[in-house]
MARLOSE-61103 format. One record per residue (C-alpha): residue in three letters; x, y, z. Coordinates in steps of 0.05 Angstrom, whole numbers, plus 32768, in hexadecimal, padded with zeros to 4 digits. Example, Ala and Ser with C-alpha at 12.3 -4.5 7.8 and 13.67 -1.06 7.14 Angstrom:
BEGIN
Ala80F67FA6809C/Ser81117FEB808F/
END
This chain:
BEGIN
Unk7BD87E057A0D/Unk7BF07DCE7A14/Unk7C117DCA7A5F/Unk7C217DF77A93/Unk7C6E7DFF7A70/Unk7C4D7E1D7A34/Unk7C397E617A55/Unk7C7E7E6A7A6C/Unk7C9E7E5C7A23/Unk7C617E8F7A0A/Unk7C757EC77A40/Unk7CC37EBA7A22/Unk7CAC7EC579D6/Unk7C887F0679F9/Unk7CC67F1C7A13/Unk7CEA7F1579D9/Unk7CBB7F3479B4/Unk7CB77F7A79DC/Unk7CFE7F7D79EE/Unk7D247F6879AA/Unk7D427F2C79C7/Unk7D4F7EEE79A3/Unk7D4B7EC579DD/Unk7D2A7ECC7A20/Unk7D2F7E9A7A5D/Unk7CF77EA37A94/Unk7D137E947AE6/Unk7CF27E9F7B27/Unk7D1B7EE07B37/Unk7D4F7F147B11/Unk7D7F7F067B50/Unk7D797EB17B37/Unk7D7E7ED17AEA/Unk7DCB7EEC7AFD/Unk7DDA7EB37B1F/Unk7DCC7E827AEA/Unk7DE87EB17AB1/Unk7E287EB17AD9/Unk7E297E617AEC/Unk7E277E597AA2/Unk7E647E7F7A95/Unk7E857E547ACC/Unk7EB97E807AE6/Unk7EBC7E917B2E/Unk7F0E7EA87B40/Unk7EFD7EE77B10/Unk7EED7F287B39/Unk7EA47F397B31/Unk7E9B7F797B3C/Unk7E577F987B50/Unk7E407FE17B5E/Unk7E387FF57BA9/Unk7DF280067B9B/Unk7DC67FCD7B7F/Unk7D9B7F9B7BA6/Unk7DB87F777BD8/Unk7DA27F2F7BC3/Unk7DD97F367B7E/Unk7E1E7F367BA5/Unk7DFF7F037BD6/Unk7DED7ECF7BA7/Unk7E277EDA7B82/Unk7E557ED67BC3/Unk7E2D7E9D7BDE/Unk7E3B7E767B9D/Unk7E847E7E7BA6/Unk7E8D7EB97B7A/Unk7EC87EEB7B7C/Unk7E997F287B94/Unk7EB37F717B96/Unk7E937FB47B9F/Unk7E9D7FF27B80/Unk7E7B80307B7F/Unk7E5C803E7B39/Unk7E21806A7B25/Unk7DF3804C7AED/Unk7DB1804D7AD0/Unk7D8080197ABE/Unk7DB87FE37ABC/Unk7DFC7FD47ACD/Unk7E2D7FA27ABB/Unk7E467F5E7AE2/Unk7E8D7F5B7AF5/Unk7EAF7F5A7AA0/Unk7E857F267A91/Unk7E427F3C7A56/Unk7E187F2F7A8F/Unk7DEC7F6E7AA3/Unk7DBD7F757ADD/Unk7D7A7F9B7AB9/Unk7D517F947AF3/Unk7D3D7FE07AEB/Unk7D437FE07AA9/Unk7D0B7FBD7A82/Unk7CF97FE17A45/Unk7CD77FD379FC/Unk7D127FC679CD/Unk7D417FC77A00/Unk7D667F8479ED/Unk7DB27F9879DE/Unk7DD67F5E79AE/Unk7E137F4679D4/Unk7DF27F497A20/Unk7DCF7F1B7A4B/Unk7DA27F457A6B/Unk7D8A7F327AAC/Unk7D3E7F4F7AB9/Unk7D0E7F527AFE/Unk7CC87F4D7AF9/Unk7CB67F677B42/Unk7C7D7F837B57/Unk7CA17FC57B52/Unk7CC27FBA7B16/Unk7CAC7FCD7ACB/Unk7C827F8B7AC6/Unk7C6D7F827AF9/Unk7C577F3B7B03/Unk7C6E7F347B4E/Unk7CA07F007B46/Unk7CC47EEC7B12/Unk7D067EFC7AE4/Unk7D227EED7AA1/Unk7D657EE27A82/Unk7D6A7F087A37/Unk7DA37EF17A04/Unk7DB27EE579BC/Unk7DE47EA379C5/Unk7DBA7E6379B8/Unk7DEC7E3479D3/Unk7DE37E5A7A1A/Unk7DA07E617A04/Unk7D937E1A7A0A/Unk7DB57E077A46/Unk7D9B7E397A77/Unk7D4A7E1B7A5D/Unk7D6F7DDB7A7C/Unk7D8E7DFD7AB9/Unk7D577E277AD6/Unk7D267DE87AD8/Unk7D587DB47AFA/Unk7D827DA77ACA/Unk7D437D8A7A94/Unk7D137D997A59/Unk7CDF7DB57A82/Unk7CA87DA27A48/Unk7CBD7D527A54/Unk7CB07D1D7A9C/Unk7D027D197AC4/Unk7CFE7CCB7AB4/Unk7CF37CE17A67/Unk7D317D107A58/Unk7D747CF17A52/Unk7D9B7D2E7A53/Unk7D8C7D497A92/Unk7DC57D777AAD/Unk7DD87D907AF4/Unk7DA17DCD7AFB/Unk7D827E027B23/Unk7D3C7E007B44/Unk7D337E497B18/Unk7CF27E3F7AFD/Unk7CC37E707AF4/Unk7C737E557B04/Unk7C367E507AC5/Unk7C127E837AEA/Unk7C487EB97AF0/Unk7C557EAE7A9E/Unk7C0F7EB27A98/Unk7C107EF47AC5/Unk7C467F0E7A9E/Unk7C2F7F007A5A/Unk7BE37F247A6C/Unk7C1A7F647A8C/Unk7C3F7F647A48/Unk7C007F777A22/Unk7BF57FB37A50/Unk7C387FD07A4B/Unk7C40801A7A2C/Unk7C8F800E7A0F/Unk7C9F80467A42/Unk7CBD80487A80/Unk7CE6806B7AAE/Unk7D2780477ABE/Unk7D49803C7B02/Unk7D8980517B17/Unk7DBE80497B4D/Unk7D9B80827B77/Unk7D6080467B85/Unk7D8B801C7BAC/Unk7DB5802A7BEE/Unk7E04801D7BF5/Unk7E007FD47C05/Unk7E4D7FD87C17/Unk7E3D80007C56/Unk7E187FB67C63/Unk7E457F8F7CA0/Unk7E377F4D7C73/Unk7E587F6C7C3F/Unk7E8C7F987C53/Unk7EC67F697C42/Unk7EAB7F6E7BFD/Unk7EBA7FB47BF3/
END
């Protein structure tokens, strides 16, 4: 190894390698994963709609951000989709093989979760071009493998990063992992919409 940014771009050829993605993008959180999927599409006056029954933090990012938020009431298993964007919250959902080509699947890596590393998400996609600019976005805006005063294309960026030691974590996890698990639903989560906060969303 040859810095502490090398464990994280190992734990992303892991992922890619169990789940069948081309691409994988490691972040501190799945809620930060959404967010920075959607920030890259760019369009916040389209309706995003979310299910009634998912984890609270999704429609408050999004809404805090300035997003169009609605909710609906949806059943679903394992996944569900953003708004109509390819963007799919897979918190639940992490599987062996379970990359699907078209999708940027958004993954958790709570202690709770599949892999469970404690802290930690990943984005999963087959577009380079977005491929490339969220590795910019999730670490301020830069090449994470080079100094700030040594990257002349630094961008406007997110402080997304996920740490060396939960890569390392997660890459030690990975080699433990069966290929089966049991996926989560709807039925997990209560009807956020019943929420005060988030009534007007609904």
């Amino acid at each position: 190894m040859k810095n502490n940014n090398d464990f994280i771009e190992l734990f992303e050829q892991r992922l890619c390698e169990y789940t069948g993605a081309p691409y994988a993008v490691a972040v501190d959180r799945c809620t930060n994963a959404i967010l920075l999927a959607m920030e890259y599409r760019g369009n916040k006056r389209q309706k995003v709609i979310l299910p009634t029954h998912t984890y609270l933090s999704v429609p408050m990012t999004l809404i805090n951000y300035g997003y169009n938020v609605w909710l609906e009431y949806s059943e679903w298993s394992g996944s569900y989709q953003i708004g109509s964007t390819n963007v799919h919250d897979y918190a639940v959902g992490f599987k062996h093989n379970m990359y699907v080509p078209g999708q940027v699947q958004c993954l958790s890596f709570h202690q709770k979760k599949a892999l469970p590393i404690g802290k930690g998400g990943a984005i999963l996609l087959d577009d380079p071009v977005m491929y490339a600019k969220l590795k910019r976005m999730r670490h301020d805006g830069r090449d994470s493998a080079i100094g700030v005063d040594h990257d002349p294309d630094i961008i406007m960026g997110y402080h997304m990063n996920m740490s060396p030691d939960e890569a390392a974590r997660g890459i030690l996890l990975l080699n433990q992992l069966s290929g089966s698990s049991i996926p989560g639903s709807f039925r997990d989560y209560p009807d956020i919409s019943k929420l005060s906060c988030l009534k007007d969303y609904s």
